[in-house]
py3Dmol code that shows the C-alpha trace and the ligand (Angstrom):
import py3Dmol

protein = """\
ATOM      1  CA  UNK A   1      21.045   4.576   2.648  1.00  0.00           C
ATOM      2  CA  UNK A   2      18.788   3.415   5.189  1.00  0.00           C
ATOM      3  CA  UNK A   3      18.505  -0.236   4.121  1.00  0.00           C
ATOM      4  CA  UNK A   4      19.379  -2.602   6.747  1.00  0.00           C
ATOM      5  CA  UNK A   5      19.961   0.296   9.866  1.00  0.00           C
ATOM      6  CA  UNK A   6      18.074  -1.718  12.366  1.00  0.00           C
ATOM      7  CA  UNK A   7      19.198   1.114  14.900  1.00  0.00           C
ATOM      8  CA  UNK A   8      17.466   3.779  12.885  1.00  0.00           C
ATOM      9  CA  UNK A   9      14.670   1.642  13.166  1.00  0.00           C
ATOM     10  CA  UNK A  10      13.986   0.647  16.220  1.00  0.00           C
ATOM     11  CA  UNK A  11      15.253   4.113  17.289  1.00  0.00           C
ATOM     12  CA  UNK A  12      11.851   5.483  14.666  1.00  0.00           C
ATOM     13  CA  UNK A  13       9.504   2.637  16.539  1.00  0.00           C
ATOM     14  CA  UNK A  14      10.414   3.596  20.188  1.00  0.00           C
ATOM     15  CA  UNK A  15       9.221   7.241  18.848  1.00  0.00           C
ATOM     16  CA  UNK A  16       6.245   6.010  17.279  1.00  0.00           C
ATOM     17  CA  UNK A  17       5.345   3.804  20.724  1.00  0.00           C
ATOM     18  CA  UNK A  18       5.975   7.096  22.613  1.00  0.00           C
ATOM     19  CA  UNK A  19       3.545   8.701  20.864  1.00  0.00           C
ATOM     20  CA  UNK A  20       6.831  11.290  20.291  1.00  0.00           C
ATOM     21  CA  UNK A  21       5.383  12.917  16.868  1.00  0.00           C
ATOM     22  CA  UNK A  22       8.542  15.804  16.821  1.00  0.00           C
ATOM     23  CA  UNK A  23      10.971  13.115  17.562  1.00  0.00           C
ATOM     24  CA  UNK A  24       9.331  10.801  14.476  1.00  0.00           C
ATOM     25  CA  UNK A  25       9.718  13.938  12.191  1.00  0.00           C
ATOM     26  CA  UNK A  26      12.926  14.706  13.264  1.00  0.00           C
ATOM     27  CA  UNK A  27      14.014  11.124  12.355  1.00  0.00           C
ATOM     28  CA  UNK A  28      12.610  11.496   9.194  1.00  0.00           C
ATOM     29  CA  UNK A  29      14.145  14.994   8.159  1.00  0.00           C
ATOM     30  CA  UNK A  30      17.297  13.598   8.764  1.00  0.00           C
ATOM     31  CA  UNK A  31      16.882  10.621   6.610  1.00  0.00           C
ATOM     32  CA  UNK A  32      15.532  12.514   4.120  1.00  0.00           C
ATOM     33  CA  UNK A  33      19.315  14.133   3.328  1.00  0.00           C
ATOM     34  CA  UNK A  34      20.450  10.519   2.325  1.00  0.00           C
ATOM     35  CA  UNK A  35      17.648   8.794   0.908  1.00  0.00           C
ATOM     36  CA  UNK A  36      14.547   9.317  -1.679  1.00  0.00           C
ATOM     37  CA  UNK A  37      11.081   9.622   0.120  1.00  0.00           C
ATOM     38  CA  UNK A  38      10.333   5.767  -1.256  1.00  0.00           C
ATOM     39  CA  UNK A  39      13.588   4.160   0.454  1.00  0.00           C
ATOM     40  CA  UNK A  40      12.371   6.301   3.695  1.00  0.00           C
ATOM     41  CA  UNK A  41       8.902   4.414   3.504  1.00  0.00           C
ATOM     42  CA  UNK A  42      10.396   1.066   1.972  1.00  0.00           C
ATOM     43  CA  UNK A  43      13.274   1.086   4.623  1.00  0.00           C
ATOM     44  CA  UNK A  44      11.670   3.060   7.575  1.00  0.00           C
ATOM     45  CA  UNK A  45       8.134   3.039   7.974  1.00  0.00           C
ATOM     46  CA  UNK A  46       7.450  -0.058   6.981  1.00  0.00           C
ATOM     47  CA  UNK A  47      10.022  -1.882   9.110  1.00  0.00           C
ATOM     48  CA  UNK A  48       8.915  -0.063  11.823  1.00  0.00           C
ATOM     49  CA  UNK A  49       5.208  -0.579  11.636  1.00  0.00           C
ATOM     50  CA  UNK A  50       6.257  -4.315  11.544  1.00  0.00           C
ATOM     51  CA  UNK A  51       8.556  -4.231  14.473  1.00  0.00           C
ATOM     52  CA  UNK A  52       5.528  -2.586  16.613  1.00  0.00           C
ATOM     53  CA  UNK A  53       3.210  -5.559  14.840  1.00  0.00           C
ATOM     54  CA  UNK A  54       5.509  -7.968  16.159  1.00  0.00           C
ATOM     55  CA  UNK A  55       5.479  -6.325  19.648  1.00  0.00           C
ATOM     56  CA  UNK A  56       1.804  -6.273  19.591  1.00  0.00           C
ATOM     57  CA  UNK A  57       1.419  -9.967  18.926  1.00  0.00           C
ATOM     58  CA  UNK A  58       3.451 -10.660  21.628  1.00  0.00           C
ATOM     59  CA  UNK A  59       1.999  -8.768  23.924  1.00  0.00           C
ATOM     60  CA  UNK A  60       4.568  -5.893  24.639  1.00  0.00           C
ATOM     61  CA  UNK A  61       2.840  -3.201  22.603  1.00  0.00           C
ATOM     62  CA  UNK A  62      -0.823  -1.869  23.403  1.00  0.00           C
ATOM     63  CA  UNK A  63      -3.720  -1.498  20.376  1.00  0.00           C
ATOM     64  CA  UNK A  64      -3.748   1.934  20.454  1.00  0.00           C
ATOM     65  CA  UNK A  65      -0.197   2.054  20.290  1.00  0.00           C
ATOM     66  CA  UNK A  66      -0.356   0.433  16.818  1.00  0.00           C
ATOM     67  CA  UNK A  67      -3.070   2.923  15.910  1.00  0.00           C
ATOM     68  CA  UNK A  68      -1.213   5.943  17.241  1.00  0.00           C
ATOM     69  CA  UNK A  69       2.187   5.387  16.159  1.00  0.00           C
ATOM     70  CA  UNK A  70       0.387   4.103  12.317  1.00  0.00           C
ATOM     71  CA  UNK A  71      -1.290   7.506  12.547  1.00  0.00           C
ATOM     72  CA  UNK A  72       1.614   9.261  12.971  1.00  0.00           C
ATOM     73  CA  UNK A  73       3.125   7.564  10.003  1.00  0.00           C
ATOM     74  CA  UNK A  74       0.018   8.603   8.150  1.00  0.00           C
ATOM     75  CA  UNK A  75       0.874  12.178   8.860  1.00  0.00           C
ATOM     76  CA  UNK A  76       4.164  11.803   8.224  1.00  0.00           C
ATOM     77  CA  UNK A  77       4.045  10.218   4.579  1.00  0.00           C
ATOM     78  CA  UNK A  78       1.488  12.538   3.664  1.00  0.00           C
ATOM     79  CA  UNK A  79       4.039  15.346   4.581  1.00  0.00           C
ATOM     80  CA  UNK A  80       7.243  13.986   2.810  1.00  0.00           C
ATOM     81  CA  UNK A  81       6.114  11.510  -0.453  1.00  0.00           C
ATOM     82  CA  UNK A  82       6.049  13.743  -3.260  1.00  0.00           C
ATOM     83  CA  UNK A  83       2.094  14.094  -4.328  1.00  0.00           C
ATOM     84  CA  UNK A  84       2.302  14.563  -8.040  1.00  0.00           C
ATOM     85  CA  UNK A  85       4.787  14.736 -10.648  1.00  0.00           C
ATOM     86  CA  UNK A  86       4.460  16.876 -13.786  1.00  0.00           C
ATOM     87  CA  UNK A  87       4.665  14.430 -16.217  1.00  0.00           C
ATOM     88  CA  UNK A  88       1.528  12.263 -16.057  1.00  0.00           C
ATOM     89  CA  UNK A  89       0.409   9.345 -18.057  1.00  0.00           C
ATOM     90  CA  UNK A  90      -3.792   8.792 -17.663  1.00  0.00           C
ATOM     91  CA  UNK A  91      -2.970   4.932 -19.570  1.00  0.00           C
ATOM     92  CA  UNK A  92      -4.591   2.725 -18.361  1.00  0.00           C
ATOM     93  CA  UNK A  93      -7.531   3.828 -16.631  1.00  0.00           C
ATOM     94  CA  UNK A  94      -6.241   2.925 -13.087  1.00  0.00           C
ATOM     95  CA  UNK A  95      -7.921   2.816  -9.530  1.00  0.00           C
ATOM     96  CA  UNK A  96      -6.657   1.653  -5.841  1.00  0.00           C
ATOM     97  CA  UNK A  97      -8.980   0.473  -3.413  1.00  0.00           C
ATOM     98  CA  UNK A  98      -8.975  -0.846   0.070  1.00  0.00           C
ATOM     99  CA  UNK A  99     -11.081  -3.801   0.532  1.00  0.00           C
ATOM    100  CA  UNK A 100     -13.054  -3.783   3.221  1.00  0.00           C
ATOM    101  CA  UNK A 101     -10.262  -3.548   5.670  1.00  0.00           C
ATOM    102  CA  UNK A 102      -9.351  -0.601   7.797  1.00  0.00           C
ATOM    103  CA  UNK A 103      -5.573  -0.565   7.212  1.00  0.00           C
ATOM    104  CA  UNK A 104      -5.251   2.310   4.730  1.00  0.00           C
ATOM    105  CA  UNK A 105      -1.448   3.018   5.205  1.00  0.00           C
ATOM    106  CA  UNK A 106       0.052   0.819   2.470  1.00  0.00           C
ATOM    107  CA  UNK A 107      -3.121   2.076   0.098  1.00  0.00           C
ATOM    108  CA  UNK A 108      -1.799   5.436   0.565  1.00  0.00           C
ATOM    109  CA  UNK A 109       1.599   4.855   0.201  1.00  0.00           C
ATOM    110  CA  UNK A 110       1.498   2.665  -2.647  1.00  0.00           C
ATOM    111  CA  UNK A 111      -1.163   5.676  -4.497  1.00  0.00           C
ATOM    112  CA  UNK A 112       1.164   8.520  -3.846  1.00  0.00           C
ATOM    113  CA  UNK A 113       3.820   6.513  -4.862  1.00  0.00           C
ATOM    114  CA  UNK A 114       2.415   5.479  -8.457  1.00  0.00           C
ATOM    115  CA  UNK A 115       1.221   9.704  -8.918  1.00  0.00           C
ATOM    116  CA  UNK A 116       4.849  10.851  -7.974  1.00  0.00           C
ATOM    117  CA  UNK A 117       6.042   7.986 -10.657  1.00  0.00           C
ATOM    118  CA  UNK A 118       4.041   9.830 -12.995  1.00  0.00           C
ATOM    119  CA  UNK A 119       0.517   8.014 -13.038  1.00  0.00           C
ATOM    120  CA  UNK A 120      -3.057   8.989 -12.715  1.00  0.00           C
ATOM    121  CA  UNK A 121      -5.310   7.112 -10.806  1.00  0.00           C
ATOM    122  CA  UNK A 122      -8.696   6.985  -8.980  1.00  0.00           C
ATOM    123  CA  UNK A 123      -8.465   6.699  -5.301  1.00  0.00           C
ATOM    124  CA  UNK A 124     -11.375   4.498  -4.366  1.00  0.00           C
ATOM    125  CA  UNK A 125     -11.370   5.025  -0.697  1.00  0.00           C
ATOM    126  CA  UNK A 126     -12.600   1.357   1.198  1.00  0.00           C
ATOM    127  CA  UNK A 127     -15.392  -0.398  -0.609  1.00  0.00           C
ATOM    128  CA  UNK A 128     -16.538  -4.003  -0.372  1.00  0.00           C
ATOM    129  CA  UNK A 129     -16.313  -6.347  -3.125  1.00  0.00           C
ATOM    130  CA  UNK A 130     -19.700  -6.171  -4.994  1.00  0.00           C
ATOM    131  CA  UNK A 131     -19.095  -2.131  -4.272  1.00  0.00           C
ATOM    132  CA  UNK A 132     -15.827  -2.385  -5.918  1.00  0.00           C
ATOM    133  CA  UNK A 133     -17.100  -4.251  -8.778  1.00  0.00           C
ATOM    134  CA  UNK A 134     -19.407  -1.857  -9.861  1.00  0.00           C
ATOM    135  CA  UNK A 135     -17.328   0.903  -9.341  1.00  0.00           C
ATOM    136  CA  UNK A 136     -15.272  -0.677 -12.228  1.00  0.00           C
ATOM    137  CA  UNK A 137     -17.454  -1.558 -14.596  1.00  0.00           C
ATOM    138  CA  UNK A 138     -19.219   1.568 -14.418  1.00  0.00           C
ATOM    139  CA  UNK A 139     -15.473   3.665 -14.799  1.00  0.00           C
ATOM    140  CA  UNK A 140     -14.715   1.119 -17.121  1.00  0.00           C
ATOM    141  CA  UNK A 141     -11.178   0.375 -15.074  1.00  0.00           C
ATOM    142  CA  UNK A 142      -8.421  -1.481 -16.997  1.00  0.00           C
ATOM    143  CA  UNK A 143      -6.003  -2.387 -14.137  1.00  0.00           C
ATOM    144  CA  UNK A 144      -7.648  -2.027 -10.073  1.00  0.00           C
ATOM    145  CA  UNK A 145      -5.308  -2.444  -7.781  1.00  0.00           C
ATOM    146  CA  UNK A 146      -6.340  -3.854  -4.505  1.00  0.00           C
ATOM    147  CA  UNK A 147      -4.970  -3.381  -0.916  1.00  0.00           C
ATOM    148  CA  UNK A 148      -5.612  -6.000   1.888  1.00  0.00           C
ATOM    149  CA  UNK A 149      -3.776  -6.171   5.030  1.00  0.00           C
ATOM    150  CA  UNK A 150      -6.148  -9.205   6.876  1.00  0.00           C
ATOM    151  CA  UNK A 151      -6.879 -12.754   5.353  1.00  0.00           C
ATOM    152  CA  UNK A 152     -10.518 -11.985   5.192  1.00  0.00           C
ATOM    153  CA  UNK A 153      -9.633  -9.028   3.184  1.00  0.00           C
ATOM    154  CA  UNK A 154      -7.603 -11.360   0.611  1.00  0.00           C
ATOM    155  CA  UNK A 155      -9.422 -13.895   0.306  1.00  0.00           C
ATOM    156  CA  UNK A 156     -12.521 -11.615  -0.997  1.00  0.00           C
ATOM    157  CA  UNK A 157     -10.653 -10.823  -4.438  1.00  0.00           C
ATOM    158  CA  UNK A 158     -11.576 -14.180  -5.527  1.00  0.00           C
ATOM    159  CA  UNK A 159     -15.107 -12.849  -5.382  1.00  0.00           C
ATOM    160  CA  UNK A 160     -13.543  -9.848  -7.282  1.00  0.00           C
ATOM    161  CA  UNK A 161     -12.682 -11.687  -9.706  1.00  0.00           C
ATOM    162  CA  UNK A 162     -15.423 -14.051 -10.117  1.00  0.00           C
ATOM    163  CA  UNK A 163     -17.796 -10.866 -10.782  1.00  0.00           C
ATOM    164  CA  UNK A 164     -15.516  -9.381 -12.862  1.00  0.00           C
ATOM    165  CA  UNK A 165     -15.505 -11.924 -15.292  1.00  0.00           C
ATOM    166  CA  UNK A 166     -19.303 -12.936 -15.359  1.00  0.00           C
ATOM    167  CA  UNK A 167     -19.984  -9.253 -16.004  1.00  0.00           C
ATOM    168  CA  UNK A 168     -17.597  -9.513 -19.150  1.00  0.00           C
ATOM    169  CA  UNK A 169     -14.605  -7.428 -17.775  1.00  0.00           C
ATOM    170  CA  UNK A 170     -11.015  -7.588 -18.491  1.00  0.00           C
ATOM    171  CA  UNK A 171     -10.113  -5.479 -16.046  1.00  0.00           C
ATOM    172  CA  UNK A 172      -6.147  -6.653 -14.545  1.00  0.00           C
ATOM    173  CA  UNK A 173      -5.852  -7.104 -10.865  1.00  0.00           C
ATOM    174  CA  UNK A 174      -2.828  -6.448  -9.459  1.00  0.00           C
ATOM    175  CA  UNK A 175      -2.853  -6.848  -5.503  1.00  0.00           C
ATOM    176  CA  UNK A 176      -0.632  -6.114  -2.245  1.00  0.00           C
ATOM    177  CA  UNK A 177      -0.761  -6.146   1.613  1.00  0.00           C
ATOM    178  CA  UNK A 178       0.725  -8.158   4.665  1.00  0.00           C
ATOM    179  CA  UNK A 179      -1.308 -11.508   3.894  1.00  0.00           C
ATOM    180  CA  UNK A 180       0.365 -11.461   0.063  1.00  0.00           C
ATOM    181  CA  UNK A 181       3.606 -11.227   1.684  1.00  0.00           C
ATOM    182  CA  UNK A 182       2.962 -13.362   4.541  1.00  0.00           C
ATOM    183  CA  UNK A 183       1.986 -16.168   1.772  1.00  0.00           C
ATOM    184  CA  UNK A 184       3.968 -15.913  -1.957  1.00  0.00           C
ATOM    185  CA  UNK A 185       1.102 -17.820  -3.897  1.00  0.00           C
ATOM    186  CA  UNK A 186      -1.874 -16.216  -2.533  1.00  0.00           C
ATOM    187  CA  UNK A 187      -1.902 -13.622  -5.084  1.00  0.00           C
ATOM    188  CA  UNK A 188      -2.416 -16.364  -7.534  1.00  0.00           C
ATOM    189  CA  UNK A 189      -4.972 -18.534  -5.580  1.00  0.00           C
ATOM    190  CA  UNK A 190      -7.451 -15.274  -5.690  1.00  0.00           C
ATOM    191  CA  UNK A 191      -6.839 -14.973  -9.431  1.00  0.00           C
ATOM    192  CA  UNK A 192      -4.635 -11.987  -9.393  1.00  0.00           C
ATOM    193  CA  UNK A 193      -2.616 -11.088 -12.419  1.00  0.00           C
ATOM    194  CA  UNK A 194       0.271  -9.349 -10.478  1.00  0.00           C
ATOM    195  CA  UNK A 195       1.239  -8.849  -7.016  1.00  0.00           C
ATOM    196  CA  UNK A 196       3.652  -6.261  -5.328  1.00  0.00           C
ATOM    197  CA  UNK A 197       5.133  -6.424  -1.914  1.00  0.00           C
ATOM    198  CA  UNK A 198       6.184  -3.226  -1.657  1.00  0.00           C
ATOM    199  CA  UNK A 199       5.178   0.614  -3.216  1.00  0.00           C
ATOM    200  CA  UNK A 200       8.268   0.224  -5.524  1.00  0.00           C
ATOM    201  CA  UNK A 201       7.010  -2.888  -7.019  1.00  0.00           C
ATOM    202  CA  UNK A 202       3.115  -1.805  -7.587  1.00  0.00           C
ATOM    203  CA  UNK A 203       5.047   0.503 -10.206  1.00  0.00           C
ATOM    204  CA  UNK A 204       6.533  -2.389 -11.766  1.00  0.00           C
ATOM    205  CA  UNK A 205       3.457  -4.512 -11.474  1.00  0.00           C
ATOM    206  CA  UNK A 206       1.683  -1.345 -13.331  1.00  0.00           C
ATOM    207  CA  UNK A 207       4.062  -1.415 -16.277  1.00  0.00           C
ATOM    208  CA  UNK A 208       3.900  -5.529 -16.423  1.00  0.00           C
ATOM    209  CA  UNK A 209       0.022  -5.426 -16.663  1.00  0.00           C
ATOM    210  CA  UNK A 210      -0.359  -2.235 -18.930  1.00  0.00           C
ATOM    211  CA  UNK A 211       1.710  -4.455 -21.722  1.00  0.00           C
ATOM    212  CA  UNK A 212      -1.150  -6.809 -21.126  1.00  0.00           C
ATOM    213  CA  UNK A 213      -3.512  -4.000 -21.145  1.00  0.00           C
ATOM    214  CA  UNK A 214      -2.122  -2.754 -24.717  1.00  0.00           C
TER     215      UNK A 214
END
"""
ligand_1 = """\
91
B12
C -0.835 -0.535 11.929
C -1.703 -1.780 12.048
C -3.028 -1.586 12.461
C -3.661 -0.202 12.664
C -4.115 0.333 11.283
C -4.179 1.848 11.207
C -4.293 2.377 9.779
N -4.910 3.522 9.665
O -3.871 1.784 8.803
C -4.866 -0.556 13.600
C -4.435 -0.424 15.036
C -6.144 0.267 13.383
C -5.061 -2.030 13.277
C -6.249 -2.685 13.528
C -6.416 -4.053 13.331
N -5.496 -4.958 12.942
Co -3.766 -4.439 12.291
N -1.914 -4.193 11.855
C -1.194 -3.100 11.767
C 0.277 -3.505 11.428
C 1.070 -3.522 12.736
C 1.016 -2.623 10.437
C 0.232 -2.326 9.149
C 0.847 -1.130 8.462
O 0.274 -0.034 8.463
N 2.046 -1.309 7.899
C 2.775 -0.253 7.191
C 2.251 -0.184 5.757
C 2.913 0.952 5.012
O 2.635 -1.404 5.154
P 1.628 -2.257 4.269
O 0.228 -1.887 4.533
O 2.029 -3.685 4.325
O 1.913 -1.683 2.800
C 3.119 -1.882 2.095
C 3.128 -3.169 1.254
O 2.363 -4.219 1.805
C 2.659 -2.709 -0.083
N 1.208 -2.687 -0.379
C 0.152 -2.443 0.425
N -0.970 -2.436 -0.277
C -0.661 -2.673 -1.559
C -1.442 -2.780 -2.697
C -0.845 -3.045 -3.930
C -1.700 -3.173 -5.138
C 0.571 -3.234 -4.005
C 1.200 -3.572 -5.288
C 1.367 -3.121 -2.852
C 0.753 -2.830 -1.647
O 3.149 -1.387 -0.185
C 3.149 -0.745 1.088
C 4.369 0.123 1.190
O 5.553 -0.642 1.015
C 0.060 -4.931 10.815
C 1.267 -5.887 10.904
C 1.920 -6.162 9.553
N 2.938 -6.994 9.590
O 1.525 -5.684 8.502
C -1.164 -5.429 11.597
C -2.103 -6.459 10.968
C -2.331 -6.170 9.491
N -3.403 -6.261 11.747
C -3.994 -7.335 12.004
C -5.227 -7.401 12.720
C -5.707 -8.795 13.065
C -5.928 -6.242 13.105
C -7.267 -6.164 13.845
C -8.334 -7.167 13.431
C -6.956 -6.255 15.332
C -8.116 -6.346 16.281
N -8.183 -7.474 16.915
O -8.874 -5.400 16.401
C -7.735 -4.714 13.561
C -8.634 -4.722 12.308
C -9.020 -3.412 11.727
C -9.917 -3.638 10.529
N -11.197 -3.857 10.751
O -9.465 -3.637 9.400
C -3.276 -8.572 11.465
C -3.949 -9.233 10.258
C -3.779 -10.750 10.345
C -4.611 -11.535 9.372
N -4.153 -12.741 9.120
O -5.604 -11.152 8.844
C -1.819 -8.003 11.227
C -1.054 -8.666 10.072
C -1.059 -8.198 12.558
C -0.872 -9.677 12.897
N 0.221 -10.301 12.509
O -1.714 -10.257 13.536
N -3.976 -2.570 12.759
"""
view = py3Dmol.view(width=600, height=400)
view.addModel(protein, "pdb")
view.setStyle({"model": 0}, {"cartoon": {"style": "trace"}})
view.addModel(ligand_1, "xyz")
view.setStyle({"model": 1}, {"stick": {}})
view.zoomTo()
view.show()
């Protein structure tokens, strides 16, 4: 298993900084004999995308070096996570959304991840709060889940919530992204019902809030 091969790891990120694309799917393909496509994102990607974060803040990694090498992860994920599986369940209504952030990675990961685990759910796109909102109510959503990966992102779900319940909804919140790992209570300060740091657990954040739901 991948899990804990810093080597692999930085080995992926120095591809990703090099813009190397081949050498990034090459890494992959080999994982890919060892490990399911979620342990390649959970124990790859994501590790990776950090380590050039960290670089960036420190001021060893350019901007468009993030962008590039997140791009190329983009293409990537989209290539190896499995888009559907055969045995769907439409309960409960479900939707993912970015809000208002740009970061659409995790939103993507954590939405193909849910489909291949069997669920069907709206894809959103990036919408604002009030947007978001009324996309809801008018689709009548029983659990949204929300992707943020900036504080000013986050900290808008309160508003989510807040219009939510003075239009009457019910509608579960479950919510993910850097700032919700960076900070364990968060999730509850914004009046989420569930959080999930990772694709894996927005699955088991799912099957928490649909025995709400039911
Ligand atoms: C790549 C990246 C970018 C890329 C994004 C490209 C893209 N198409 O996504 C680019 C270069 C464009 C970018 C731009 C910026 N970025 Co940026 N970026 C990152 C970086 C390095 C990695 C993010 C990433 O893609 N990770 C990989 C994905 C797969 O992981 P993930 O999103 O966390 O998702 C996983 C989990 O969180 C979870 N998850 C995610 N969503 C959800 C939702 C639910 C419901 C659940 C259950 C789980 C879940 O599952 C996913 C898979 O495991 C982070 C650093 C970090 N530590 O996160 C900074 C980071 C998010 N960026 C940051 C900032 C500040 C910016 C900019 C403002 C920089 C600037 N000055 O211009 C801009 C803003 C853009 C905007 N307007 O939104 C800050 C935010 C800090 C804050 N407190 O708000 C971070 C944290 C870096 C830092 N430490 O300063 N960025």
């Amino acid at each position: 298993m991948i899990h804990s091969n810093s080597e692999l790891v930085t080995a992926f990120s120095a591809k990703l900084l090099n813009m190397d694309r081949l050498g990034a799917e090459e890494i992959i393909n080999n994982s890919q004999k060892n490990n399911t496509p979620l342990q390649i994102v959970e124990g790859l990607v994501v590790p990776a995308l950090e380590e050039i974060g960290k670089g960036w803040e420190e001021g060893t990694v350019a901007l468009a070096q993030v962008y590039m090498g997140s791009r190329i992860c983009e293409e990537l994920v989209d290539l190896f996570l499995p888009p559907s599986s055969s045995e769907r369940s439409s309960q409960p209504r479900m939707a993912i959304v970015l809000l208002d952030d740009y970061h659409a990675l995790g939103k993507m990961i954590v939405y193909a991840t849910l489909r291949a685990s069997g669920y069907e759910l709206q894809d959103y796109g990036r919408l604002t709060a009030k947007e978001l909102v009324q996309r809801v109510c008018d689709d009548s959503i029983e659990v949204v889940l929300i992707s943020t990966l900036m504080l000013r992102s986050a900290l808008q779900v309160k508003d989510v919530k807040t219009w939510l319940l003075a239009a009457g909804s019910q509608t579960k919140i479950i919510v993910g992204g850097a700032p919700f790992r960076f900070d364990p209570q968060l999730w509850k300060e914004v009046g989420a019902d569930e959080m999930g740091a990772t694709a894996g657990e927005a699955v088991t954040a799912v099957e928490n809030s649909m025995g709400v739901v039911a």
